[in-house]
MIFI-315887 format. One line per 10 residues: their letters; for each residue x, y, z of C-alpha. Coordinates in steps of 0.2 Angstrom, whole numbers, plus 2048, in hexadecimal, padded with zeros to 3 digits. Last residue first. Example, Ala and Ser with C-alpha at 12.3 -4.5 7.8 and 13.67 -1.06 7.14 Angstrom:
! MIFI-315887
sa = 844:7FB:824; 83E:7EA:827
***
This chain:
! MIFI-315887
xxxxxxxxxx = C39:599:870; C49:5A7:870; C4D:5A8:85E; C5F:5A4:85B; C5B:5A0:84A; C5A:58F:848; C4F:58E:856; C42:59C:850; C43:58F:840; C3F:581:848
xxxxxxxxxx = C31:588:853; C2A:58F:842; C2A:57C:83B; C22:576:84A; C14:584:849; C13:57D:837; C10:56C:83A; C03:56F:847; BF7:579:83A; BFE:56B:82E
xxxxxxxxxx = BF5:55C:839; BFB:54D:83F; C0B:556:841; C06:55C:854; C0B:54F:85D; C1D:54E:857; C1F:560:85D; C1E:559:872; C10:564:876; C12:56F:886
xxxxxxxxxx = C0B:57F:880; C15:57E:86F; C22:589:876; C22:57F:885; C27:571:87D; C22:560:881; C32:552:87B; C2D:548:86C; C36:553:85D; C43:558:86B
xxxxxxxxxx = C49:549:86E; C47:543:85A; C51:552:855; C61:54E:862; C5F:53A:85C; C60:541:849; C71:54F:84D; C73:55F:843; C65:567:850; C5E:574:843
xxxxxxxxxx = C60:568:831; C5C:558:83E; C4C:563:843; C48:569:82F; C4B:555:829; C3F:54F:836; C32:55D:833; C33:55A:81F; C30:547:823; C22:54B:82B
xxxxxxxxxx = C1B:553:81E; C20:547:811; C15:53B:81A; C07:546:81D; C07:549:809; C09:535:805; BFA:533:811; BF2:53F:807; BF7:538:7F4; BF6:523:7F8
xxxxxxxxxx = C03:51A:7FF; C09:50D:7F2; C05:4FE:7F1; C0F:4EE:7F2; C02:4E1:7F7; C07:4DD:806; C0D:4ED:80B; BFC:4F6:806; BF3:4EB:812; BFE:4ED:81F
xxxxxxxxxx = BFB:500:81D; BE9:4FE:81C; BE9:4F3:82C; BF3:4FF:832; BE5:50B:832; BE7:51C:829; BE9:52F:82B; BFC:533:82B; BFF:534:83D; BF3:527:843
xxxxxxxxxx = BFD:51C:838; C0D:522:83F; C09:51B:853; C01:50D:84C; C10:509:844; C1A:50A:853; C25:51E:854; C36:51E:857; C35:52F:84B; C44:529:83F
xxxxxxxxxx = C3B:519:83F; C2A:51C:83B; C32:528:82E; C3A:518:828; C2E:50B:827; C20:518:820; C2C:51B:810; C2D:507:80F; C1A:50A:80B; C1F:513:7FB
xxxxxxxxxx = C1A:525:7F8; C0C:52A:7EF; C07:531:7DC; C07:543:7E3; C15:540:7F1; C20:53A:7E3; C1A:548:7D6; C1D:557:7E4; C2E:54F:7E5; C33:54E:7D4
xxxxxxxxxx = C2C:561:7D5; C37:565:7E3; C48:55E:7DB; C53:556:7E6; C61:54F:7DB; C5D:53D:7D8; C4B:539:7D9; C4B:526:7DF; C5B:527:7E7; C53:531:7F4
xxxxxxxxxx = C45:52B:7F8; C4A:521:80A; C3D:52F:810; C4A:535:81D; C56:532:810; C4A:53D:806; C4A:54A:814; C59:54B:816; C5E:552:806; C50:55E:806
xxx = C5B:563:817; C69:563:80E; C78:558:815
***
């Protein structure tokens, strides 16, 4: 599987779009993602909603809020969503394996001075040191 595929499954997007096109998903993240998408990168990360609402800039009371009534996520939180969601799909692309990417996605790493990578996602100076690490990885890059 593609990594873009991944990352709609990730997103449990998907279907919604068909064939992964990156302006279809420039409009979803745009026009916000649902609240199931929340649900499942929570998930995939094995992280409380709490947890994921810190994350992508938000309350869970908001979140709850916006479950009950069927909202969508708005444009930025949509956006940090999508981000991790990118990161997720890029370390299941380099480690081929989900539980092997989420270890290492919450394991401290020296190559990021000692920060598991899932702590630095809040924020896209953090997103793409992680991104960069993955790369150097799948290339044989000693990190």
């Amino acid at each position: 599987m593609s990594s873009s595929a991944q990352l709609l499954d990730i997103l449990g997007i998907g279907d919604s779009i068909g064939i992964a096109s990156t302006t279809k998903e420039a409009e979803l993240v745009r026009q916000g993602l649902p609240i199931e998408s929340f649900k499942r990168v929570a998930s995939y990360y094995q992280l409380s909603d709490a947890e994921m609402s810190k994350m992508v800039g938000t309350s869970v009371r908001t979140l709850v809020r916006h479950q009950k009534e069927q909202k969508p996520l708005n444009a930025t939180w949509s956006d940090r969503l999508y981000r991790l969601a990118r990161i997720a799909a890029q370390a299941q692309t380099v480690f081929e394996q989900p539980q092997t990417a989420i270890n290492w996605l919450k394991r401290p790493n020296r190559a990021l001075e000692g920060h598991a990578p899932v702590d630095l996602l809040d924020t896209d100076a953090g997103t793409q040191q992680v991104a960069e690490l993955l790369d150097r990885i799948e290339y044989g890059v000693y990190s």
